[in-house]
N, C-alpha and C positions, 0 to 999 in steps of 0.2 A: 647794308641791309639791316633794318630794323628788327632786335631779337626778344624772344620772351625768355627771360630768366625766371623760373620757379624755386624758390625758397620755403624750404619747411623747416618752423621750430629751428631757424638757424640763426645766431649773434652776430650774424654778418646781414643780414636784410635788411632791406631800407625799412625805416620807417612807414606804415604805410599812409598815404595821402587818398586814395578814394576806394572807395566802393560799389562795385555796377553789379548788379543783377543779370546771372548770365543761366546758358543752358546747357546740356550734353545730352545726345538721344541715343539708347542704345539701341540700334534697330538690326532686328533681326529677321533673317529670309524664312523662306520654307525647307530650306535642309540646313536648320538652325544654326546658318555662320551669322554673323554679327560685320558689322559696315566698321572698318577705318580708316580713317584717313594717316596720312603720315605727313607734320604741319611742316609747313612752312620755312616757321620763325624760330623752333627749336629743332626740326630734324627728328622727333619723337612720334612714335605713332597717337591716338588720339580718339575716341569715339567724336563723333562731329560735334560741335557747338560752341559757342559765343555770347555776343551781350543781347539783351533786349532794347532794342530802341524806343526811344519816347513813342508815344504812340500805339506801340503794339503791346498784345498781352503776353504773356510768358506762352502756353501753345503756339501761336502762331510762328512766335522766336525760332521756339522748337524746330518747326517742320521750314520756318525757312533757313534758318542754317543748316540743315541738313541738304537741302537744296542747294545751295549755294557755293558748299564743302565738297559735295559728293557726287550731285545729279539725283540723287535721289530722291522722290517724294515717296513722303511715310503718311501714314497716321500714326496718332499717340495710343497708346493702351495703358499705361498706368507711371507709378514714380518707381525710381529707385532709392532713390533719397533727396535731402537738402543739403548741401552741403558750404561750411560756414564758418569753416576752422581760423580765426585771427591770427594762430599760426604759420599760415600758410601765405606769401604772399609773392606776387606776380609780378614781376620788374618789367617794363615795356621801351626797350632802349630809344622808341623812338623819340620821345616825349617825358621820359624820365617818370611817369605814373608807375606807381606801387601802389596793388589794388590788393586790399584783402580778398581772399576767394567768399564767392556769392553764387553758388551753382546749385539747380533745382535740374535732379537726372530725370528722364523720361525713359520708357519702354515704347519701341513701337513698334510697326511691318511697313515692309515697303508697299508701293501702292503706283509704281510706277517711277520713269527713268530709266538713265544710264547713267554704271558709273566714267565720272570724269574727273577730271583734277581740277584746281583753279587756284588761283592767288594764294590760296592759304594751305593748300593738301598741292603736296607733290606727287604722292602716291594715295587711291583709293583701293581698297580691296574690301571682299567680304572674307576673311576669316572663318576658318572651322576652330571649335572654341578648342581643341587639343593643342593647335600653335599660337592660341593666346599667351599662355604661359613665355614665352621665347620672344616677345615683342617689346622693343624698348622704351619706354616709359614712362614719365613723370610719375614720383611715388601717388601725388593726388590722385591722379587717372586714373594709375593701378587700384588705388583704395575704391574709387567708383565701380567698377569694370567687374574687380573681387567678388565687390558687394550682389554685384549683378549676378555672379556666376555660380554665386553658394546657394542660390535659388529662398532666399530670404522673403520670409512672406510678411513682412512689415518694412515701411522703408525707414531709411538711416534718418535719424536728424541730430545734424549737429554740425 
């Protein structure tokens, strides 16, 4: 099975070879739990999101990988940040790509669905944000997720 390795600010990372432009949506319900998935390819929990494909806009990304990840269809409602740390980078065993991270967070609600699993989420749930804390994590995700959670009213860039 094909794994994602995450390196931060580590002397052991590959060099990295590309860079894609990706998403993460934090969407959250009406009894303010929040959507995650628990991926795949690392076994870490995850708000949903991935690359943007040729063709589409960064929204549209948004709300289809959250589709695709979860079952769930959102709308957007604002950013949480950009995020773009060249420390940070992404090992893809399948293929040997090392992608600098390239992530623009979204805010959004659901708007329809059910949660499901699929290729990439072994577990979906909505979270109440009290056992956020206790969920295992890719430090990047954590810094998103954080970000989200200190109720920050200008988003990240960097």
């Amino acid at each position: 099975m094909s794994r994602r390795i995450d390196y931060y600010d580590d002397p052991n990372a590959p060099a990295a070879n590309s860079i894609v432009p990706s998403v993460n949506v934090v969407v959250v319900n009406d009894r303010d739990e929040i959507l995650f998935i628990r991926r795949t390819d690392n076994d870490n929990w995850a708000i949903p999101g991935g690359a943007v494909d040729l063709g589409e806009s960064v929204p549209a990304a948004a709300i289809r990988e959250t589709k695709e990840e979860s079952g769930i269809d959102c709308e957007l409602d604002g950013i949480v940040g950009i995020y773009s740390d060249p420390k940070h980078i992404i090992l893809y065993t399948s293929n040997n790509e090392a992608r600098q991270e390239f992530s623009i967070v979204f805010t959004a609600h659901p708007t329809g669905g059910e949660l499901r699993t699929s290729d990439e989420s072994s577990e979906v749930k909505w979270i109440p944000r009290a056992d956020i804390p206790s969920l295992t994590m890719d430090p990047s995700m954590r810094k998103r997720v954080d970000r989200y959670l200190s109720g920050a009213t200008q988003p990240h860039i960097g």
